[in-house]
C-alpha positions in Angstrom: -8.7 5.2 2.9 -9.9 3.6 -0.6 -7.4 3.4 -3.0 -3.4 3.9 -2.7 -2.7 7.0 -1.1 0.2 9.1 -1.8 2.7 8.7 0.8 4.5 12.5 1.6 7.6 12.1 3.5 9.1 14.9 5.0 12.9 14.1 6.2 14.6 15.2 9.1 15.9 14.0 12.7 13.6 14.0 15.9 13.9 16.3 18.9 14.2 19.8 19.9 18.2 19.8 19.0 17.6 19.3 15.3 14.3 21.1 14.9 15.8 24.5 13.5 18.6 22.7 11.5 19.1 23.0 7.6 18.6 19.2 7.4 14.9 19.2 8.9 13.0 21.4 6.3 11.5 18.2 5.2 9.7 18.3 8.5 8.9 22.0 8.1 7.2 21.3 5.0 5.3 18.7 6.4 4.3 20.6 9.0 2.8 23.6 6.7 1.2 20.7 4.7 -0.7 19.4 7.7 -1.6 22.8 8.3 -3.1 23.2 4.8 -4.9 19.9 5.3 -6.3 21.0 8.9 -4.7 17.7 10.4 -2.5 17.0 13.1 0.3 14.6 13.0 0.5 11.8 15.9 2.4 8.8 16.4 1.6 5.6 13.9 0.8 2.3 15.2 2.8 0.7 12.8 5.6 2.3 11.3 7.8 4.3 13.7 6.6 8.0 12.4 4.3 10.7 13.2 1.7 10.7 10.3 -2.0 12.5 9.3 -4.2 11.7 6.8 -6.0 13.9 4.3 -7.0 14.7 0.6 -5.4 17.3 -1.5 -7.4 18.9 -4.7 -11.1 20.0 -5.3 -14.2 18.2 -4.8 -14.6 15.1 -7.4 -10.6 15.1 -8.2 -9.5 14.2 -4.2 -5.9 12.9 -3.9 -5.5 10.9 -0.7 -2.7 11.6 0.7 -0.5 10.4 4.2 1.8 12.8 5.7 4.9 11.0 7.2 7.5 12.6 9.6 9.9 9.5 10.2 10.7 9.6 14.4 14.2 7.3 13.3 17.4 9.2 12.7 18.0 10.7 9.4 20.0 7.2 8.2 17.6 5.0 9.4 14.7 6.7 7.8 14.4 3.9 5.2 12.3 1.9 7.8 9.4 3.7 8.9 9.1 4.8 5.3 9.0 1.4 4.0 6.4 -0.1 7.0 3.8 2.8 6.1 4.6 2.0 2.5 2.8 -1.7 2.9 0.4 -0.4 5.6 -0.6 1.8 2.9 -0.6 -0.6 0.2 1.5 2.3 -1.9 4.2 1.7 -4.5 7.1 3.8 -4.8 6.0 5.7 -8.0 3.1 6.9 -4.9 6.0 8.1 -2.7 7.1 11.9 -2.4 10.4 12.3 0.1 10.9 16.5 0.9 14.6 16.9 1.7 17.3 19.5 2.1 19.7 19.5 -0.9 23.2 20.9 -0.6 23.7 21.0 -4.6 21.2 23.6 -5.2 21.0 27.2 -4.0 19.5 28.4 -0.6 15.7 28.8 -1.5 15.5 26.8 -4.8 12.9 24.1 -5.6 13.5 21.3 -8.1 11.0 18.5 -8.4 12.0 15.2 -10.1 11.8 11.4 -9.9 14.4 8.8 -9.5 18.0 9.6 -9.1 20.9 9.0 -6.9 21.1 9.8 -3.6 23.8 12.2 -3.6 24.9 11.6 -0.6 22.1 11.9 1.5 21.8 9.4 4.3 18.2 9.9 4.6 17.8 9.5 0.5 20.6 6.8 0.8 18.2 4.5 3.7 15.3 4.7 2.0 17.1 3.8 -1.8 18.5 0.6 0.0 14.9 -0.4 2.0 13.1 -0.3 -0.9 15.6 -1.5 -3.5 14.9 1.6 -5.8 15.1 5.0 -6.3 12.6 5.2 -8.2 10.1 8.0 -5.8 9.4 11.4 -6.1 11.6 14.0 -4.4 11.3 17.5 -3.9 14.9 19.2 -3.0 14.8 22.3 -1.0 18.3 23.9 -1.6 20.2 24.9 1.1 23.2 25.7 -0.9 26.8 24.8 -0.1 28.6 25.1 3.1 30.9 28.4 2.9 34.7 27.9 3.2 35.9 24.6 4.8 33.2 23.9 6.4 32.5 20.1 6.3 28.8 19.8 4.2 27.9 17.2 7.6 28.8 19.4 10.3 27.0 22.5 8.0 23.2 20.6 8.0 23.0 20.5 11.8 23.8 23.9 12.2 20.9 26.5 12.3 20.2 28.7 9.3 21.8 32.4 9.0 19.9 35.2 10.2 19.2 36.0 6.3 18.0 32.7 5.7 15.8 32.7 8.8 13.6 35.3 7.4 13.6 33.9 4.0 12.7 30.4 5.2 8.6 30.7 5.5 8.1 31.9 2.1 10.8 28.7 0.7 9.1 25.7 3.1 6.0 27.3 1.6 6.7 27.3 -2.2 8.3 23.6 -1.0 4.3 22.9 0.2 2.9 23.9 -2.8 5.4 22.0 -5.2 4.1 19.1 -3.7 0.7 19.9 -3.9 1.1 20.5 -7.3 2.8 16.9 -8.1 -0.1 15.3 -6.4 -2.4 17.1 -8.0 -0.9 18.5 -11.2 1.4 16.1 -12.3 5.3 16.1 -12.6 5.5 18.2 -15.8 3.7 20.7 -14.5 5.3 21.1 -11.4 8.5 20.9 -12.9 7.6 23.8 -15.3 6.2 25.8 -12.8 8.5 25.4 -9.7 11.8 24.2 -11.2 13.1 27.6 -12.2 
């Protein structure tokens, strides 16, 4: 690839356990990415992920672009990210992680950069490999856990029948949010999807 890429992290944890869980949409919208793109994803030699490559845009205005499904646990996705990150020669202002957010409503998008980690582990690993938080994140909401249920038993669970049906359209307008930042530009991301 010529030039920096943009990195797109989805987060989530590995195997078939996790794969319909509220904490992996960051791998569903990875997926639906890839699919856009026509790539697959397959393991990286260096950093220990599943990752494509591709270009986002329209002819003469190409954004290169690396997909990136860290294969590490949710905590300990601060790794991979970083070793693709210098395989990639790309700086963290070129780094876009798609995660679940509790704080927002079941469905929403937000788009922003820097921040906290809010208590995400998988925000939290990659804040403390790179010594900044200074990325790009989209947040799919997920909303709050209902009753007493404890927020880290509630992201491992499957989503509700409601959601379920629901879930296509969100991981897709999640796909084009970041299409749009890689292509449009934070304002106008923000302005369109951060409603």
């Amino acid at each position: 690839m010529s030039g920096s890429p943009w990195l797109v992290v989805g987060l989530g944890n590995p195997g078939p356990e996790y794969a319909a869980t509220r904490h992996n949409v960051g791998f569903l919208v990875v997926d639906r990415l890839a699919d856009a793109l026509g790539v697959k994803l397959a393991r990286h030699k260096r950093g220990h992920a599943l990752a494509a490559e591709g270009k986002f845009g329209v002819p003469g205005a190409l954004t290169p672009t690396v997909l990136v499904e860290p294969m590490s646990y949710m905590n300990e996705s601060g790794g991979p990210v970083k070793a693709l990150m210098a395989f990639y020669g790309v700086e963290p202002d070129h780094l876009v992680v798609v995660h679940d957010e509790l704080d927002i409503p079941f469905a929403a998008i937000r788009v922003k950069f820097g921040g906290g980690d809010n208590g995400h582990n998988g925000l939290k690993s990659i804040r403390r490999a790179l010594g900044t938080g200074d990325f790009f994140r989209v947040r799919v909401g997920i909303d709050r856990p209902p009753g007493r249920q404890e927020p880290a038993d509630y992201v491992l669970k499957p989503y509700s029948s409601a959601e379920r049906k629901e879930l296509p359209e969100v991981v897709q307008r999640a796909a084009d949010a970041v299409e749009s930042l890689l292509t449009q530009g934070l304002e106008r991301t923000q302005n369109t999807f951060n409603t």
